[in-house]
Each structure stands twice: as C-alpha cells, then as structure tokens.
C-alpha positions in Angstrom: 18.0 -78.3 36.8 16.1 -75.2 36.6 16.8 -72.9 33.1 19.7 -70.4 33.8 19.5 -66.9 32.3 21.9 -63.8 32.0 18.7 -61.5 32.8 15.1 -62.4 33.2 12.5 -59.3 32.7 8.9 -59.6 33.4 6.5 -58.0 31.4 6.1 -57.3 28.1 5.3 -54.0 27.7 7.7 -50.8 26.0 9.5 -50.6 29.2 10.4 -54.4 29.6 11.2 -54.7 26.0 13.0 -51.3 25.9 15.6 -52.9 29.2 15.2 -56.1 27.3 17.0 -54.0 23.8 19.1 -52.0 26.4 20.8 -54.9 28.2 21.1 -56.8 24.2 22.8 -53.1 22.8 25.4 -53.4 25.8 25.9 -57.2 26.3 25.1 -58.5 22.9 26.4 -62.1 24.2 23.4 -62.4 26.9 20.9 -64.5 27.6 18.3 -62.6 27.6 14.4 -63.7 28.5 11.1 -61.8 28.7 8.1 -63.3 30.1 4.8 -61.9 29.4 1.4 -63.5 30.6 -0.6 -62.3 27.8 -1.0 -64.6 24.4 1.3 -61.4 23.1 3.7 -58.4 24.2 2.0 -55.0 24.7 -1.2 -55.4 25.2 -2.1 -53.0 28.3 -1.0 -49.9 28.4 2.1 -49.9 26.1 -0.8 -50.6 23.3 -3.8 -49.0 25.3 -2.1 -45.0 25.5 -3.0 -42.2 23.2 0.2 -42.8 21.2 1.2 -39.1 22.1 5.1 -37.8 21.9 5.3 -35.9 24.7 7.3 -33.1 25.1 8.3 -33.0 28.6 7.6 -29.7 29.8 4.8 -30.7 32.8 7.5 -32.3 34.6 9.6 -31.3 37.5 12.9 -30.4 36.3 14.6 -32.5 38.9 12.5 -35.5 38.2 13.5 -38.3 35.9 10.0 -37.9 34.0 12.1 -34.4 33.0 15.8 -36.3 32.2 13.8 -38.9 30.1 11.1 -37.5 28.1 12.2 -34.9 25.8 14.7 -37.3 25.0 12.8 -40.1 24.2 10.7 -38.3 22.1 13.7 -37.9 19.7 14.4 -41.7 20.2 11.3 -42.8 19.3 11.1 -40.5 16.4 13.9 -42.2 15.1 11.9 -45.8 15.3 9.2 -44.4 13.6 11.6 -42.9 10.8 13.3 -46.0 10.2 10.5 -48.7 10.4 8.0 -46.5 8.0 5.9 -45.9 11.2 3.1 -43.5 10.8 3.5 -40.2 12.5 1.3 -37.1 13.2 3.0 -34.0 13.4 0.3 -32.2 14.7 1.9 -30.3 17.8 -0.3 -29.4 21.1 -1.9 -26.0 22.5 -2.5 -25.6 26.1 -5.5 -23.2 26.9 -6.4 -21.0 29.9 -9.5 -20.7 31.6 -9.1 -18.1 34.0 -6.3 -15.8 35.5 -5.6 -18.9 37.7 -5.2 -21.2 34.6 -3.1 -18.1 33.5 -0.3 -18.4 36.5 -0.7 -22.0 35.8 0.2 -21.1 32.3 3.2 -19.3 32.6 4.6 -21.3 35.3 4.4 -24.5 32.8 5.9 -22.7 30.2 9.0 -21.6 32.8 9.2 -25.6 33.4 9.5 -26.2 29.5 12.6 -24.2 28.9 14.3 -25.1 32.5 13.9 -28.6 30.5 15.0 -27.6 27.4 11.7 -28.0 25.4 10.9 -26.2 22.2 7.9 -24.3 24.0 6.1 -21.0 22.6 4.1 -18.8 24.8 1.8 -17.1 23.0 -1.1 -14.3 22.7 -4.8 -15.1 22.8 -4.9 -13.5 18.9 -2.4 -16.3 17.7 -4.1 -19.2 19.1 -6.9 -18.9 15.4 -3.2 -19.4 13.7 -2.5 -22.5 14.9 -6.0 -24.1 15.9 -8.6 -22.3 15.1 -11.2 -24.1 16.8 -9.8 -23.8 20.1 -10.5 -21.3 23.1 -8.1 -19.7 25.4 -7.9 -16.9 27.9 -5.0 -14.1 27.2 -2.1 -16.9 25.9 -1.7 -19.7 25.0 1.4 -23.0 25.2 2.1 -24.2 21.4 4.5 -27.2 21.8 5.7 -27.9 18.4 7.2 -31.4 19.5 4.2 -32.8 20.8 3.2 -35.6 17.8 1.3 -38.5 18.1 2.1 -41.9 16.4 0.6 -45.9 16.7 1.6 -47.3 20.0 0.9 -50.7 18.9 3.4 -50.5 16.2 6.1 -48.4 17.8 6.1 -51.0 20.8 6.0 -54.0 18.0 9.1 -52.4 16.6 11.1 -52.4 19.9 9.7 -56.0 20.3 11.1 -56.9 17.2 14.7 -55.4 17.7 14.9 -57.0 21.0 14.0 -60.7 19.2 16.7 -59.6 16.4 19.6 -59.2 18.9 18.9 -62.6 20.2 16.5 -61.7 23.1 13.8 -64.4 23.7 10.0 -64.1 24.4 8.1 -66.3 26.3 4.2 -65.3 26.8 1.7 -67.1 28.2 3.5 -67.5 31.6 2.7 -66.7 34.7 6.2 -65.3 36.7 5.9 -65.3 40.8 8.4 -64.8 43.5 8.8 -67.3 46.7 9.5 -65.5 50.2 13.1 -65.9 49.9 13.4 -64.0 46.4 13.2 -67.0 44.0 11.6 -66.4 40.7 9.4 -69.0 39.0 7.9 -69.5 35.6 4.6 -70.9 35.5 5.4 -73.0 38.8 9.0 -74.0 37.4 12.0 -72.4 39.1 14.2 -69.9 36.7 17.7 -68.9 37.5 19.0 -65.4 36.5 21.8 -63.4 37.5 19.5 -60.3 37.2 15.4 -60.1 37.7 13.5 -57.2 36.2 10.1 -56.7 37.3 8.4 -54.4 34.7 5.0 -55.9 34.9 3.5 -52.6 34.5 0.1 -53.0 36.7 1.7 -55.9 37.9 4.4 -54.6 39.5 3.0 -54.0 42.9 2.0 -57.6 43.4 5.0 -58.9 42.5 7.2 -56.8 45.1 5.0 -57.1 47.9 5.7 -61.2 47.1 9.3 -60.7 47.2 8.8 -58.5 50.2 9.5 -54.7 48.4 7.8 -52.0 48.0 5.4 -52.1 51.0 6.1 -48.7 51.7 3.3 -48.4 48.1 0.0 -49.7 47.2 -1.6 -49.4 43.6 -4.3 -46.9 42.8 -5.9 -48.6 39.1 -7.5 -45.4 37.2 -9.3 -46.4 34.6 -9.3 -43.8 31.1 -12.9 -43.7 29.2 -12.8 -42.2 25.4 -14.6 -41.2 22.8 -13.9 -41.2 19.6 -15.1 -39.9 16.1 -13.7 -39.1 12.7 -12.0 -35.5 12.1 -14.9 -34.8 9.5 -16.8 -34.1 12.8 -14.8 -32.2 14.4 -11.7 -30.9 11.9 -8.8 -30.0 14.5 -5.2 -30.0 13.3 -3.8 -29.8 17.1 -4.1 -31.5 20.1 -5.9 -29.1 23.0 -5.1 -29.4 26.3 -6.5 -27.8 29.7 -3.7 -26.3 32.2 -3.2 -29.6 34.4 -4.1 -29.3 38.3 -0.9 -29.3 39.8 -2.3 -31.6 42.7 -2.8 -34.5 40.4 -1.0 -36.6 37.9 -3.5 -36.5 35.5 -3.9 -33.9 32.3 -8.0 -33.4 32.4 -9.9 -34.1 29.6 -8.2 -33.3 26.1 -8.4 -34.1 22.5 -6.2 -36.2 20.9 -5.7 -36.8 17.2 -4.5 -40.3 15.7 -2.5 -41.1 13.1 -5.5 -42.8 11.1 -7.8 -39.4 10.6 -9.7 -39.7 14.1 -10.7 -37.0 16.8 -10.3 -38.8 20.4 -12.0 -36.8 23.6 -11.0 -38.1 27.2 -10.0 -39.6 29.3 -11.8 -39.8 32.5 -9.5 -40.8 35.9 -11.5 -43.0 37.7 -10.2 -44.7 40.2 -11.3 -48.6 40.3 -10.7 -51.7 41.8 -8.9 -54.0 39.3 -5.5 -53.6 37.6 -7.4 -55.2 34.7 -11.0 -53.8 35.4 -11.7 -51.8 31.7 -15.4 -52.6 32.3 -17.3 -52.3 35.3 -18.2 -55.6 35.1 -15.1 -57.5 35.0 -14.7 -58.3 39.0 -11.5 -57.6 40.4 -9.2 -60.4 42.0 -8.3 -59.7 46.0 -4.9 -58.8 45.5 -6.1 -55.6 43.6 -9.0 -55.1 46.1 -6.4 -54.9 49.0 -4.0 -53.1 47.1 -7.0 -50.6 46.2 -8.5 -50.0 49.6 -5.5 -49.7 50.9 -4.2 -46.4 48.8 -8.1 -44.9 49.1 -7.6 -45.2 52.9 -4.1 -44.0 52.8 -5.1 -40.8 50.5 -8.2 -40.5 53.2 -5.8 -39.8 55.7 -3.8 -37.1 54.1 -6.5 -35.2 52.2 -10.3 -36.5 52.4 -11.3 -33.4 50.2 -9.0 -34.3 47.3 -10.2 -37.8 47.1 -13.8 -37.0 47.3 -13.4 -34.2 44.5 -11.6 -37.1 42.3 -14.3 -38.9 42.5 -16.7 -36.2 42.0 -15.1 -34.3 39.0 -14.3 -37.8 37.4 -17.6 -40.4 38.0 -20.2 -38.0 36.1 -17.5 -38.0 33.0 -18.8 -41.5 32.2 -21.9 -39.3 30.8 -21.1 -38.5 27.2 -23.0 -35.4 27.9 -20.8 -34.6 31.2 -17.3 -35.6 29.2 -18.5 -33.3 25.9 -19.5 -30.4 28.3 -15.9 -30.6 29.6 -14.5 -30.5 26.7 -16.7 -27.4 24.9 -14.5 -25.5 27.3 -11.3 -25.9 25.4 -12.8 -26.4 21.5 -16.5 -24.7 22.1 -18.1 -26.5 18.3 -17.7 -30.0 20.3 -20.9 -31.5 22.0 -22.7 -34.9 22.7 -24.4 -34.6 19.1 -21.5 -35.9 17.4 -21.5 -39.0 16.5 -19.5 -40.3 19.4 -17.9 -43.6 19.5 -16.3 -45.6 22.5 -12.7 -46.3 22.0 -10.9 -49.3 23.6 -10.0 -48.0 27.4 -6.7 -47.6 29.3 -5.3 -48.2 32.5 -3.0 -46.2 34.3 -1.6 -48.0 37.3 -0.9 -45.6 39.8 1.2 -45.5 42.8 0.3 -44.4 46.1 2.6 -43.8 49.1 0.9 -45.3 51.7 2.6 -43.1 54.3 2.2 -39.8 53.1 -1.2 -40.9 51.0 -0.2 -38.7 48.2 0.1 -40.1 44.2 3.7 -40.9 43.5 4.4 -38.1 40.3 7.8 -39.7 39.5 9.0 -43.2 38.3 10.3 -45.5 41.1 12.5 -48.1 41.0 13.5 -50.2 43.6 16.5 -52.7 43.9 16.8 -55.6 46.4 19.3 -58.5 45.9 19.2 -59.1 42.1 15.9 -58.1 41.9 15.3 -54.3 40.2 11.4 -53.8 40.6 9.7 -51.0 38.1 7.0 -49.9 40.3 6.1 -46.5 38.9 6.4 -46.0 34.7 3.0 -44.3 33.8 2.8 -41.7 31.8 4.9 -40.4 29.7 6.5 -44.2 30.0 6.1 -44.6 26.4 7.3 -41.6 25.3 10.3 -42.1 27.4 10.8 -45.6 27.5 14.1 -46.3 25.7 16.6 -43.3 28.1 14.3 -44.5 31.2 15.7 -48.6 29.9 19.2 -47.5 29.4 18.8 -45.8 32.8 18.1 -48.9 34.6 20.6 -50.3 33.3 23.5 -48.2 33.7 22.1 -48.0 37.0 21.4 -51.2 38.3 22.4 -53.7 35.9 
C-alpha cells in the first residue's frame, strides 16, 4: 500500500518549508511531508541569496512580488527577533548615473509609496549623510527597511517550526511525477490529497512531467561575488544602481553581511544547468533543453536584448570588469582589494516561451491536486511566509 499523506510538498527550500508551516498553522492535525533531494533543506538558493530584507518598492504595484514583500519583511523580522537571529540594520541607497537613471529614480520612488514602503527621496548633498562613500547624480532613494540578515539561519528557523508542529522531513529523495499525475518517492508511489511542487530550480522539470507549465522553459542565471572584509572598504549601506526596467535583475551592487563583510556582485549569466555554479560541472539534458529552448524563445522576441545580456554580463567574470562596474556607485572600490570569491547563486528564471520575455512575477499553476511553484525568485525569501499563506488560502 503506498504511504498516504494530508499534503506532500517538494522541496526544501523557504518557500516549501514556509507552505509546509502555513498548511501546520491552519490544519494543525495534518500530515504533512516535505521531500528534499539534498542530504539537508535549503541548500540552493534559500541558503545561496544575499540574505537581504527587501523592501518592495521595485515591484509592480499590481504584482504579487508588491502584495508579498514589504510584508514579509516584517515577518521575517519577527523570526529573527525571536530566535536571536543576527540582523543588519544597515538600510540601502539607490544612485543615479545620468538624467536617465534620474527618471528611473523618481519613477522607483513613485512605485515605493503606491506600495506603501518607508522610501526617502533625497538630494545629492544628503547622500555623504547616510553613506559617504557612495556617488549619485542630483538624488538619491534611502530605504530605511532594507536590512540584511543569515539566510541559512532564518530558513533553518522556518525548518525547525515546521518539524515542531509535527511536519515531517524526508531528504535524500528523489520525487517524480508519472504521465497520469502520480507522484513517487524515490521510485515508490506516495498518496496525498494535495502535491506542492516548490522544487525551486526544479520546478520546471517536474511540471513538464506531469504535463504543466509548457507554456515556460527555465533560463538558469548564475550570480558570481566577491567578497572582502569592511576594513577594506568601510560602507554602512548597501548601494545599488537604478535597475533596467527590461530585466529582472538589480546590476551589480554591494551588499553587507551580518558577520563584518563587504560583498560586490552579482553577475547574471545565463547558463546551461540548474545546478551549474561552476563552469565545469556539465549540465544534465533536461536543463540543456529547457535552456535552449528560452534562448531561442527570447531570440525571437528581441535578439538585441539577449546579445547585450550576454555582453554586459560575460566580461563581469573579470574581477577587473566587475570592480570597474562597481567604482561607478562607491568610486574608492577597485580590483586591488583583496577580493575573495564567495560561494555562488542561482536564480532560476522563467521564460515564456511565447512571448520570449522573463517572467517578472511569481507563477503558480494548479492542475488536479497538483499546485506547481514555477516562478519564486527574488525577493522569494524576503517574502516567503505571505507568498506560503497565499498558496494556501488559494489553492489549498
């Protein structure tokens, strides 16, 4: 007889584990089991991010990145509170380059109060206030609620509330779907009354096998830091370049961690494998297919936007090429400081194979009692716990 489950989530990551606390809050009686195939829970990108609060003011204000994040920032703060969790109250700036940048500028800030963000714009003069190593043009965004905290430990937190409620953890297993919609644990057939697929990089694969979500493919970017201690290079803020509206990604910035470090990054390049944090791990065929197939679909729509991806991003492997980037925004930093590589991320990116443009929202799709997470990248971790109780007020 095949094991029988209330609610079977796949993938151990903030998100699944966040759904996984969610459905525990609501149901407490459940049977509840998360499957991970990793030795341990959050080991991609739930414990590979820059362990930034984000705000939420980039966001569309109809867009569920909007709904979720500023919200989840409180959340989380309140994990961190409770569980001793060390936390970096550091706030961001967001500098201009040009008067493009500045239209950029005040447009972002204009998106920041539509979604009820505690957002400042401010005058060139201020910016030596509030970090005085950075460079704008005319004004400047200061987000006071931008923080940054240890991803590892937040998610291990959430992890730990789920197990606590009676949730229960299975890693080391491989989940699949049959044609028909069956799910299956390492080869042996699981029932549950609700599936949630929130396999993060993952995801894709597994929808396609239970015959959703072809309308997507996955675009893997792969996010290259530096690192070095803030002796170095003494900011107090994070500093961030207007984002290109075009793109999902912020451009390289400086991040600050909770242990004394400056980080610069990342790159976006696009790669192969879900999986591939070094160039010389080979990717498996799924992700080539997957791959090829969102390069030729964003081919279609705009061969200028893809080519300039790759041209912007590719040199940024260069410590030379990344530093020069980011002299713009804090001018005292260059390749002479002692630079160290930081463990890479992933960012598993959707692409709509129709239109061949990034996805910039989350997506979730539902078929039978299947509810597929396809799209949760960033800010995911900022907003996983309202994004969890989302899904399941929605669909569970």
């Amino acid at each position: 007889m095949p094991e029988k489950y209330d609610h079977l989530i796949i993938g151990g990551g903030i998100v699944g584990l966040s759904v996984g606390l969610e459905l525990l809050n609501k149901y407490p009686n459940a049977r509840v089991l998360l499957v991970d195939k990793e030795e341990k829970t959050g080991l991609h990108a739930s414990g590979r991010n820059s362990g930034v609060l984000h705000a939420g003011f980039y966001y569309s204000p109809d867009s569920l990145k909007a709904k979720f994040c500023r919200q989840g920032n409180l959340e989380l703060r309140e994990i961190i509170a409770a569980d001793a969790i060390p936390l970096n109250e550091c706030g961001k700036v967001v500098v201009a380059q040009n008067e493009e940048d500045l239209v950029r500028l005040e447009a972002l800030f204009q998106r920041g109060i539509t979604n009820g963000v505690n957002l400042e714009l401010l005058p060139e003069a201020d910016l030596a206030k509030v970090e005085p190593l950075a460079k704008t043009f005319k004004k400047f965004l200061w987000s006071p609620m931008t923080a940054v905290s240890n991803p590892e430990m937040v998610t291990e937190s959430i992890k730990n509330r789920f197990l606590k409620r009676g949730g229960q953890i299975r890693t080391n297993a491989s989940a699949s779907f049959n044609k028909d919609g069956g799910a299956f644990i390492d080869g042996q057939e699981i029932k549950a009354d609700n599936i949630i697929n929130a396999a993060g990089t993952g995801a894709i694969h597994l929808a396609h096998s239970a015959g959703v979500g072809h309308d997507y493919s996955q675009l893997p970017v792969l996010g290259l830091y530096k690192i070095t201690p803030r002796a170095n290079l003494p900011l107090s803020r994070l500093v961030y370049p207007v984002p290109n509206p075009k793109n999902p990604f912020l451009g390289v910035h400086f991040t600050l961690t909770v242990d004394g470090s400056v980080k610069i990054g990342p790159t976006a390049i696009p790669v192969l494998g879900r999986e591939q944090y070094s160039f010389q791990n080979l990717p498996d065929l799924l992700d080539i297919r997957s791959s090829f197939s969102s390069l030729f679909a964003m081919m279609k729509d705009s061969p200028k936007n893809l080519i300039n991806l790759a041209v912007t991003e590719l040199p940024k492997i260069s410590l030379r090429v990344l530093t020069e980037g980011g002299a713009v925004l804090v001018p005292t930093s260059d390749s002479k400081i002692a630079w160290n590589t930081k463990k890479p991320g992933m960012r598993a990116q959707l692409v709509n194979v129709t239109t061949g443009k990034f996805e910039m929202d989350y997506v979730v799709r539902k078929h039978k009692n299947q509810v597929h997470i396809l799209n949760a990248v960033s800010p995911g971790w900022t907003s996983s716990l309202p994004f969890a109780r989302w899904i399941v007020a929605e669909y569970l």
